[in-house]
Structure formats: C-alpha cells, structure tokens
VMD Tcl script that draws the C-alpha trace (Angstrom):
set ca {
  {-65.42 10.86 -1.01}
  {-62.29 12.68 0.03}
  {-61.97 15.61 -2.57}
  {-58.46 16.67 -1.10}
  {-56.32 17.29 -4.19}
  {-53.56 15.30 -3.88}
  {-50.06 17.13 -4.68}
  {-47.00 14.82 -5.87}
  {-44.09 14.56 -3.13}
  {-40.88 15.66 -4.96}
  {-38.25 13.99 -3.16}
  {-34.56 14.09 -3.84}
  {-32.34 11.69 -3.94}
  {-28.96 11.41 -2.26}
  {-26.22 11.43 -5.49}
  {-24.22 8.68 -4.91}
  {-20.55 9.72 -4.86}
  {-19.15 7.68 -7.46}
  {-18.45 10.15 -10.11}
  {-14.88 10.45 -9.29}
  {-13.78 7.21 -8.33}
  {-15.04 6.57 -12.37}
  {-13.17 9.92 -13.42}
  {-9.84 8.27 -11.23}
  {-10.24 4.78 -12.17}
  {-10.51 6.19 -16.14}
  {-7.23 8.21 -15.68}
  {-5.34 5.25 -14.12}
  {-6.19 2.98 -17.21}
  {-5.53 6.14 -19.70}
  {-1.87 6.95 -18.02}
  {-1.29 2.79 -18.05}
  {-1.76 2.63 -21.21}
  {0.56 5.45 -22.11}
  {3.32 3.76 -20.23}
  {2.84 0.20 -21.61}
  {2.23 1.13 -24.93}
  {5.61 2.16 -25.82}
  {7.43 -1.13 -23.53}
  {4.81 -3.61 -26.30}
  {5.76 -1.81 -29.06}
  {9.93 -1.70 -27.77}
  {9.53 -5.17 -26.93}
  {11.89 -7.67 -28.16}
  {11.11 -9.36 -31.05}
  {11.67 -13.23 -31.09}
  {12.06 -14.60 -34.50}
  {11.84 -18.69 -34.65}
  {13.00 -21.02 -37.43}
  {11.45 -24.16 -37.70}
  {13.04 -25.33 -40.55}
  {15.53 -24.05 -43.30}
  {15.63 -20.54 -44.35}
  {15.71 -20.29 -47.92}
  {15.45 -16.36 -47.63}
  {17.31 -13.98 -45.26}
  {15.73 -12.36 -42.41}
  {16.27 -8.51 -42.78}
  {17.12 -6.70 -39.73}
  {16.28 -3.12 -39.79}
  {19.29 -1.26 -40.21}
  {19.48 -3.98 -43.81}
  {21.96 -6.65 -41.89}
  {21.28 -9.78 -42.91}
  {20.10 -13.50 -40.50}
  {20.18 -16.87 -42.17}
  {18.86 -19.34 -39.26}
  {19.49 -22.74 -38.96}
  {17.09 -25.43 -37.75}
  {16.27 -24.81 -33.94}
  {17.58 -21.44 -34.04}
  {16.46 -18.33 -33.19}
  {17.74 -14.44 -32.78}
  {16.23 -11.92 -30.24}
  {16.68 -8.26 -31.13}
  {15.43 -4.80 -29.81}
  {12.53 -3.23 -32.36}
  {13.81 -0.22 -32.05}
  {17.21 -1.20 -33.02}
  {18.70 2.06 -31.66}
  {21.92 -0.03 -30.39}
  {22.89 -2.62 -33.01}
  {22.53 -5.88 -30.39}
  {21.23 -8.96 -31.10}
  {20.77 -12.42 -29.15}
  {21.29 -15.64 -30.86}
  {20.63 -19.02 -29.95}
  {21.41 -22.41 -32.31}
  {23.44 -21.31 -35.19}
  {22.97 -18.32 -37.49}
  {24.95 -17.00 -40.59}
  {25.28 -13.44 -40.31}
  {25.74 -10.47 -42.74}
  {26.00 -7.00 -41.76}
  {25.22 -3.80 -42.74}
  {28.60 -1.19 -42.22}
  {27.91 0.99 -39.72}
  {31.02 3.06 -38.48}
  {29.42 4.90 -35.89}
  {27.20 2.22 -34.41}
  {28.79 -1.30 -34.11}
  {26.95 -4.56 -34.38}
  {27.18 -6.49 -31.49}
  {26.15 -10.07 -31.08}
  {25.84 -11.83 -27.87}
  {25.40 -15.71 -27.81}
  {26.22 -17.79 -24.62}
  {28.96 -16.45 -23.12}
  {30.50 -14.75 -26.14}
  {30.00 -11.37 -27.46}
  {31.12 -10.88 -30.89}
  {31.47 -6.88 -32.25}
  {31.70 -5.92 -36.19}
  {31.42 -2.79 -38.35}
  {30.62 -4.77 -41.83}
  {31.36 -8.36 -41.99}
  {30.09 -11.93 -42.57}
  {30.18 -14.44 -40.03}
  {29.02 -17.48 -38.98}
  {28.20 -18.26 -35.28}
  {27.13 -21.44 -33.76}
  {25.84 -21.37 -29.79}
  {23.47 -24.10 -29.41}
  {22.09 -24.64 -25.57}
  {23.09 -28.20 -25.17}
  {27.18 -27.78 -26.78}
  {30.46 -27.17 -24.56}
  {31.29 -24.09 -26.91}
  {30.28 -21.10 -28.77}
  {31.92 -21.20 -32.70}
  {32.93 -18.11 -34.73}
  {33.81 -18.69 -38.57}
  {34.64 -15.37 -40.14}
  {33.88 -15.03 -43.54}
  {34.47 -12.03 -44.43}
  {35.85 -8.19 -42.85}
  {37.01 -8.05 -39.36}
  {35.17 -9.02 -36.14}
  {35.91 -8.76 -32.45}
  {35.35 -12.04 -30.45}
  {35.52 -12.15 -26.72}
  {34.28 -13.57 -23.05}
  {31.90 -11.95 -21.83}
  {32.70 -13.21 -18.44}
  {36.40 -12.39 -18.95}
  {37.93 -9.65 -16.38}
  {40.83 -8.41 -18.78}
  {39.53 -5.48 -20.59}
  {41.41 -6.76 -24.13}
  {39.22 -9.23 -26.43}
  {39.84 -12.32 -26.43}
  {41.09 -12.65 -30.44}
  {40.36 -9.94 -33.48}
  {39.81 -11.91 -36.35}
  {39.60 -11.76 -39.75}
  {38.82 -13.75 -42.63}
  {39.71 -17.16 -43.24}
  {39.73 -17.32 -39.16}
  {37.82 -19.34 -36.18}
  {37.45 -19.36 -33.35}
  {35.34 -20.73 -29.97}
  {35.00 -20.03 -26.16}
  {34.46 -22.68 -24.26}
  {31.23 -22.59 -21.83}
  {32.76 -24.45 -19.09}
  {36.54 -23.32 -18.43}
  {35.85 -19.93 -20.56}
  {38.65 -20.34 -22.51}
  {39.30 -19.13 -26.07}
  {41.15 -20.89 -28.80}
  {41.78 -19.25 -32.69}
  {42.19 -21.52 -35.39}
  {43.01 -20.82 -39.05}
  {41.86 -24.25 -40.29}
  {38.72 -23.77 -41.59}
  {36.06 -26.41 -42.89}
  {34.40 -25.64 -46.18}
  {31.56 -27.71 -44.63}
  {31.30 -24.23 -42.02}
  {28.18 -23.33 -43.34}
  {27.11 -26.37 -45.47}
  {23.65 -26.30 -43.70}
  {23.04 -23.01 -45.82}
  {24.01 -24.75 -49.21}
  {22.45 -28.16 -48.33}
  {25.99 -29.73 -49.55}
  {28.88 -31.11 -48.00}
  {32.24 -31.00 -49.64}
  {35.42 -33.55 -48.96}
  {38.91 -33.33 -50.23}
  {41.11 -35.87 -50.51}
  {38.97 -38.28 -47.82}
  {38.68 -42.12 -48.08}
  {35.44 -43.20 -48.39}
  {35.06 -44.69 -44.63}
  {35.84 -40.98 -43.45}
  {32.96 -39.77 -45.28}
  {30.44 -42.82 -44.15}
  {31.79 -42.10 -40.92}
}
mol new
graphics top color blue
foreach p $ca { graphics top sphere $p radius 0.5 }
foreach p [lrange $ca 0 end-1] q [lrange $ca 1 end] { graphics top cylinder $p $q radius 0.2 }
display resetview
C-alpha cells in the first residue's frame, strides 16, 4: 500500500472582476433616484371629477376649485408660481395674493387675478373659452395674441369669451343668473313664456 502522505493542493482562484461594475451599477441607480425623486414628487397633479362636487377642492395656497362634470384642473405640487390648467368648466375662488398672481390657462385663454371669483368654461369640443366674473378684478387675454395689452380687464358683473378659431375676444355685461346653475343644481327664468323654458 502506498503510505505517501498525501498533502491538500491549495489552489487559488482567479477573483472575478465584478466588484466594481456592482459598486458602478449601485451608484447609477442611487444618483437616478436622487434626480427622479424630486421630478415624481414636483409632478403635476391631475385632479378628475366624475360627477358633481358638493365640496371645494383646496388648492394649496387656500384658493378654492368647484369642478363640473367632465372637468378637470392640472396644477404644479409645488405651487411656487400660482398656475393652473383647466379643462371643462370650473368655478373658481382665490386666495389674495399681491405678490404672486393667480394665473389660469384654459385653451387659448389665460386669465390673471390677485383675489377674485370667477367662473370659466373651456370644454375640448366648444368654439370658445367663457369668463363670468363674479367677483374682484381679473385679467382675460389670448394667449396667442401678439399685442402685449390684454385682451379686456374685467370686473364684476362682466363676461367675456375668446373664440378658438378666429381668436377673437368679445366682453359682454349681460350676464345669465343660470352662469353657474350647475353649482346650485337650479335654473332660474325671468319673465320667460313657458315654450322658452321647454325649449
């Protein structure tokens, strides 16, 4: 019998270089996620009403949304600049702000206001965007418009619209108490014949 002592091999093996394609491939994922983080977080909110509000949505500066069926408003979560995008028709009441202006845009109108109530009607499928001031003083205007000047300042008691095909503007002073009917679920008529009202 062979009596040689046998003596373990000890070999090593070659490290496989991975190491710092893991470290790299870590950091890339760490320094991604500190860039996206804050673009999710700043991310526009998109706030959807399905049916009837019977409560106001409360923006963060404390500006108040009543939406309409098939509306919506868009608006920055930050809220460092006062903007917000409408679409359908919205009832809005805002929050005085001297030094930072609320500005809505909806279609191709852009309406600006310190503290007023308003209500603005842009649905997709109309000719025209609709301004109804309520209350204060608002700035309504084109956005596609070349002239520096706003289209009309106006204040309460005042409407106006800009149309989406010629981009014209027109102010009217005749307002309908049935404006913002769709908030009080009631329609009111004055002196109107019956057929008017069927109509």
């Amino acid at each position: 019998p062979n009596t040689e002592e046998i003596v373990p091999r000890v070999v090593k093996l070659k490290r496989k270089r991975w190491d710092w394609r893991i470290a790299a491939a870590i950091a890339v994922l760490l320094l991604g996620g500190w860039w996206l983080i804050p673009k999710v977080f700043n991310a526009s909110e998109q706030v959807l009403a399905a049916e009837l509000q019977e409560a106001p949505l409360i923006l963060p500066d404390g500006s108040k949304v009543w939406l309409n069926e098939d509306s919506r408003v868009v608006y920055q979560r930050s809220f460092k600049k006062r903007n917000s995008q409408p679409e359908g028709e919205a009832f809005f009441d805002i929050a005085r702000d001297e030094e930072r202006p609320f500005v809505v845009e909806a279609g191709n109108a852009r309406t600006t206001v310190l503290g007023t109530s308003f209500n603005l009607r842009a649905y997709p499928d109309e000719d025209r965007v609709e301004l109804v001031v309520q209350s204060g003083k608002v700035q309504f205007e084109s956005v596609q418009r070349k002239e520096k000047e706003a289209l009309a300042t106006l204040e309460k008691g005042q409407a106006a619209f800009v149309s989406k095909d010629t981009d014209e503007g027109i102010v009217d002073n005749r307002i309908s108490e049935n404006t913002t009917a769709w908030m009080r679920d009631t329609l009111v008529f004055n002196q109107e014949t019956l057929d008017n009202v069927i109509g």
